[in-house]
C-alpha positions as MATLAB code, in Angstrom:
seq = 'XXXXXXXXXXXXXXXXXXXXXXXXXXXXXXXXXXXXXXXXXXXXXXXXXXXXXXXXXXXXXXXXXXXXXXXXXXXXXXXXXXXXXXXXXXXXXXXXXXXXX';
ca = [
       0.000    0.000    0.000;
       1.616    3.518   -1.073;
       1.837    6.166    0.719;
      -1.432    7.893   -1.140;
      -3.015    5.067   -0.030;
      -3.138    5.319    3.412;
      -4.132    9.315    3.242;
      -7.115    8.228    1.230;
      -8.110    5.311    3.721;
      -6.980    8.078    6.904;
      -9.545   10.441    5.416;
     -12.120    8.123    4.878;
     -12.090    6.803    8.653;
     -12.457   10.428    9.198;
     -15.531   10.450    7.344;
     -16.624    7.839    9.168;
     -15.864    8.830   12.228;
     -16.809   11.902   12.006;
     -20.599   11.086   11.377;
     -20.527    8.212   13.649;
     -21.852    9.556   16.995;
     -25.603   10.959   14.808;
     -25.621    7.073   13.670;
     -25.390    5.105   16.470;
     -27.028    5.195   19.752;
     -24.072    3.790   21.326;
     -21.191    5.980   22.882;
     -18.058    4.740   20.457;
     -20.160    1.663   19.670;
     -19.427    0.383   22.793;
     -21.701    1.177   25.427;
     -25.446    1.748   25.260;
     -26.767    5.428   26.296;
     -29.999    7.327   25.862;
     -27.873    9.792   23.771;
     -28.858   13.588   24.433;
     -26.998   16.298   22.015;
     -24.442   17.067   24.683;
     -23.361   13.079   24.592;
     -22.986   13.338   20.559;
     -21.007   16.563   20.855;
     -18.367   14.645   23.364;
     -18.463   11.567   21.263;
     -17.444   13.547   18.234;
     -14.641   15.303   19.910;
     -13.641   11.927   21.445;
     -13.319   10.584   17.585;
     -11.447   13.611   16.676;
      -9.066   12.912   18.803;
      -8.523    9.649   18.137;
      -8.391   10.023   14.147;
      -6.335   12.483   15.039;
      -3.813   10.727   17.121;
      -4.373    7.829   14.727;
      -2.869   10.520   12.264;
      -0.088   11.456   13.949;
       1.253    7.826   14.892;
       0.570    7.189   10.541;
       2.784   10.256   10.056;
       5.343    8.923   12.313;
       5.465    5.194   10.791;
       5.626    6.710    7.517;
       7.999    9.860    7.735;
      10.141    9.123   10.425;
       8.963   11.876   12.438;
       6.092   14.510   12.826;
       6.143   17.926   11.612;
       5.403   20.807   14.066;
       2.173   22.027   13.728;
       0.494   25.787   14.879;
      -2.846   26.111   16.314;
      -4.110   27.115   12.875;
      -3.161   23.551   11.382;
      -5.675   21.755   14.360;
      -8.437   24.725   13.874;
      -8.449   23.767   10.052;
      -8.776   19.689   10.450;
     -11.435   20.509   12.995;
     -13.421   22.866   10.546;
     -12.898   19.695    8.638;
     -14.022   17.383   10.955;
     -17.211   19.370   11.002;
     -17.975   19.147    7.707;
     -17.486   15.386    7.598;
     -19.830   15.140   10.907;
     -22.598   17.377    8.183;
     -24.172   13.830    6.370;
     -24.437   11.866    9.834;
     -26.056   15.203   11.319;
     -28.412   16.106    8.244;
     -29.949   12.442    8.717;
     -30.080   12.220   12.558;
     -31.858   15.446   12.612;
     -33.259   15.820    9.018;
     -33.657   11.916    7.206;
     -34.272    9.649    9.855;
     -38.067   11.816   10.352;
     -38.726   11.504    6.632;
     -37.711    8.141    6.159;
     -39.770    6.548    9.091;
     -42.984    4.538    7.754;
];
């Protein structure tokens, strides 16, 4: 697997991830909750950390080492974390009333 490779796969998990607390009632698929807003909202920044430390230990394997990074690098991937939480969001909120029979 090429380099390439494992960005594309990295950023898909991040899609993933990113949607997976509006999918799932579970807390990290693990344990069962009633899940209020507040609970999704943790989740999410639970899974951005861990694609994000996932990240860092990929760049390490791969590089050698890890490249310093200023606050505006970790502002951006959040913003982009965001956006990747906006299809799981749209259809906890949005879909999942429409598409009930």
């Amino acid at each position: 697997m090429t380099q390439s490779h494992v960005y594309g796969v990295l950023l898909a998990l991040a899609l993933v991830a990113a949607s997976l607390p509006w999918l799932s009632e579970r807390f990290l698929l693990l344990i069962k909750l009633n899940k209020t807003a507040g609970w999704r909202w943790l989740e999410w920044l639970v899974c951005y950390g861990l694609v994000g430390a996932l990240a860092m230990a990929l760049e390490n394997k791969l590089t050698g080492g890890l490249h310093e990074q200023q606050w505006e690098f970790y502002v951006a991937t959040l913003c982009l974390f965001v956006v990747f939480a906006l299809p799981g969001f749209i259809y906890h909120y949005d879909l999942k009333k429409l598409l009930k029979p």
